[in-house]
N, C-alpha and C positions, 0 to 999 in steps of 0.2 A: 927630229924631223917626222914627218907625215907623208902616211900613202895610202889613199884608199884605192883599191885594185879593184880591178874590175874582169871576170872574167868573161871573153867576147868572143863570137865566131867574126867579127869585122870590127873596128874601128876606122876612125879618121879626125883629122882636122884640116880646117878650112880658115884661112885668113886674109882678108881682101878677097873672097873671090874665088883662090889656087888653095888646092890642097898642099899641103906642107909636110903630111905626115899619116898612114894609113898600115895599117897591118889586116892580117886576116885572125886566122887561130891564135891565142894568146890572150896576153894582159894589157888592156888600158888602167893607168896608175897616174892616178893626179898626186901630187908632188908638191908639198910645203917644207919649206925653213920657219923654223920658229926662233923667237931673240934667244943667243946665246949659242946655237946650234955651231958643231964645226964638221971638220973635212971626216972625223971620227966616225959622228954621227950619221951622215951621209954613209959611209962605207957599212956602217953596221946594218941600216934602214934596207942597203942594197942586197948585201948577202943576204937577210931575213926574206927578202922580195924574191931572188933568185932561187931558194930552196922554199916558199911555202909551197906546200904542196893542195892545189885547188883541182888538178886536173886528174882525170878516171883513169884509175891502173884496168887492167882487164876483168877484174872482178867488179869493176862499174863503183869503187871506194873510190875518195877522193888521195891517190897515193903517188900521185906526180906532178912536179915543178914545171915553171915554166923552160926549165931548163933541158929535164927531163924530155919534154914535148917538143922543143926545138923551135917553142910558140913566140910572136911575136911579142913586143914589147913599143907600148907606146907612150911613153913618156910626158906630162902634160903639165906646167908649173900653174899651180894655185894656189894663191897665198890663203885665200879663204876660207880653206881647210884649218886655220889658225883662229878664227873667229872666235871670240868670247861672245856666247850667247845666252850666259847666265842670267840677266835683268835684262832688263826692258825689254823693247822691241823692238830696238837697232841692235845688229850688232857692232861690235868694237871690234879690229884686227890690230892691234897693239901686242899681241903675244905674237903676231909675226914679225919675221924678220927684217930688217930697213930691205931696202928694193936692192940696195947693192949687194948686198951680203944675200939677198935672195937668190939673184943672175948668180953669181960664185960660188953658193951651193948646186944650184941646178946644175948650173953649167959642170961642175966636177961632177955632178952623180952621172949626168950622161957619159960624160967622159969614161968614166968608171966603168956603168954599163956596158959600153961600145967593146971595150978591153974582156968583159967579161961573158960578150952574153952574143949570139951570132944575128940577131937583123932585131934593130932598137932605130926608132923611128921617135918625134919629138915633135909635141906642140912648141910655140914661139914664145918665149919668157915678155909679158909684159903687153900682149897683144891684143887684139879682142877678138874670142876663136871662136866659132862654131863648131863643137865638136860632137859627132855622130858616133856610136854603137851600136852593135846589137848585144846584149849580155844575156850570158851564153846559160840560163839554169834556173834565175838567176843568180849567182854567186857573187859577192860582194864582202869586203872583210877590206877592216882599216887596222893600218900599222903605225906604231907610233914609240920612234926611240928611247925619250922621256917623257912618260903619260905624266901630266903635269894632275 
């Protein structure tokens, strides 16, 4: 699995119109399944996301999680973080995962999240989202279970 995080003084997302999903201080984290990915790999993807540490200890390091910070978490599924964009100049999403087994990762990581983490907020698996930030440094760092 994949998650590039993003760290934000606000997010949101917007689908139809309504927002769906917003935090303030924390992490926005777009969210891919790749083929072959299991309930494993979600859980490993998620502790790694819940201990990185992006946010300012008092000595202005970077030595606090979002955990630590008690920062929001916004969750956002994008398959297109799986893009082979080695040739050409289409890419191919073929190393992502079928759309089903996508929603069934997602859907457990949130799950997962929710159990483990205190105000976790989600974009819409499968939707077409507008989604806003401000990133917050900016700080940016992608994770990836099985860097292929």
């Amino acid at each position: 699995m994949i998650a590039l995080l993003q760290r934000v003084s606000s997010a949101s997302v917007v689908v139809e119109g309504a927002t769906i999903g917003a935090i303030d201080a924390g992490l926005m984290v777009l969210v891919c399944a790749e083929r072959n990915d299991t309930e494993k790999d979600a859980d490993t993807l998620l502790a790694k996301l819940l201990g990185y540490r992006v946010f300012a200890d008092d000595a202005g390091k970077m030595n606090r999680s979002v955990t630590d910070t008690q920062g929001g978490l916004l969750l956002v599924p994008q398959f297109t973080l799986a893009a082979d964009t080695k040739s050409g100049t289409r890419p191919s999403f073929t190393p992502a995962a079928a759309p089903a087994d996508g929603l069934r990762l997602f859907s457990y990581f949130v799950e997962q999240a929710r159990l483990k983490h205190v105000k976790v907020e989600t974009g819409q698996f499968g939707a077409d989202m507008k989604v806003s930030l401000t990133n917050d440094g900016p700080v940016t760092f992608w994770l990836q279970t099985n860097a292929k």
